[in-house]
N, C-alpha and C positions, 0 to 999 in steps of 0.2 A: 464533515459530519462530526458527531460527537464520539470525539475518542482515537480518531484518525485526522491523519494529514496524507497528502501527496506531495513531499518535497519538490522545490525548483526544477532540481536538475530534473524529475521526470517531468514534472506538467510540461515541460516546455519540448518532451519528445514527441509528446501528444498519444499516448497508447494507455487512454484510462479508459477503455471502453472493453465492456465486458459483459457477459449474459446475466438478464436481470437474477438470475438464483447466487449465483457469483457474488454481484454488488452487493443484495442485501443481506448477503451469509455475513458480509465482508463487514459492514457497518453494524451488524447486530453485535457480532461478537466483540468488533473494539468496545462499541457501545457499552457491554457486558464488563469486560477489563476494566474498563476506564471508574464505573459504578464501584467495582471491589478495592481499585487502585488507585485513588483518589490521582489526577496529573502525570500519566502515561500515556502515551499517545505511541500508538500502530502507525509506521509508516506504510506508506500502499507505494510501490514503485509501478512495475510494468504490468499492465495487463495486456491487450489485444490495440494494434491500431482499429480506426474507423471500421474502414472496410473488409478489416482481415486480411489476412498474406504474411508472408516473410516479413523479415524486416534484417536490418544489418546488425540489430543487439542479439535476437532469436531465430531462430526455426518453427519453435514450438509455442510459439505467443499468436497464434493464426488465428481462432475462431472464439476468443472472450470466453475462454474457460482456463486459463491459466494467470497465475498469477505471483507476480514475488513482492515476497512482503520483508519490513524492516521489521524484527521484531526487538522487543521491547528491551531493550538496555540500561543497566544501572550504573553510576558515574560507582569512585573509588570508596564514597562513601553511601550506596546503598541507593542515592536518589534517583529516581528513573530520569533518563537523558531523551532530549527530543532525538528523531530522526534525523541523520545528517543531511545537508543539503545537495553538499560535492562530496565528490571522490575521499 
């Protein structure tokens, strides 16, 4: 979406699923950032697996109402920096 990414290392844990109020709070507001901040970009990490339940990163990631986010980083001289990928 515009204004957000979901780095590698999470797509690939597969926990981007989340309650539709969540998602679009989630996309409006990068959305919003991105407008004021010309090329920053909102990482989105974990939200909820598929189904919901535990998982071996969280406890509290169960029903797609939580969610961690990368927020917006500036390099040494001021330029906002993508989301990292890895660790």
């Amino acid at each position: 979406g515009a204004g957000f990414k979901v780095p590698e290392r999470w797509q690939e844990r597969g926990f981007q699923y989340g309650v539709e109020e969540l998602v679009s709070a989630l996309g409006r507001a990068a959305e919003k950032v991105r407008g004021r901040a010309k090329k920053v970009t909102l990482g989105i990490a974990d939200l909820s697996p598929q189904r919901g339940g535990k998982s071996k990163w969280h406890s509290s990631h169960q029903s797609g109402r939580d969610v961690d986010l990368i927020f917006y980083s500036p390099d040494e001289g001021g330029k906002p920096l993508a989301p990292p990928e890895k660790d």
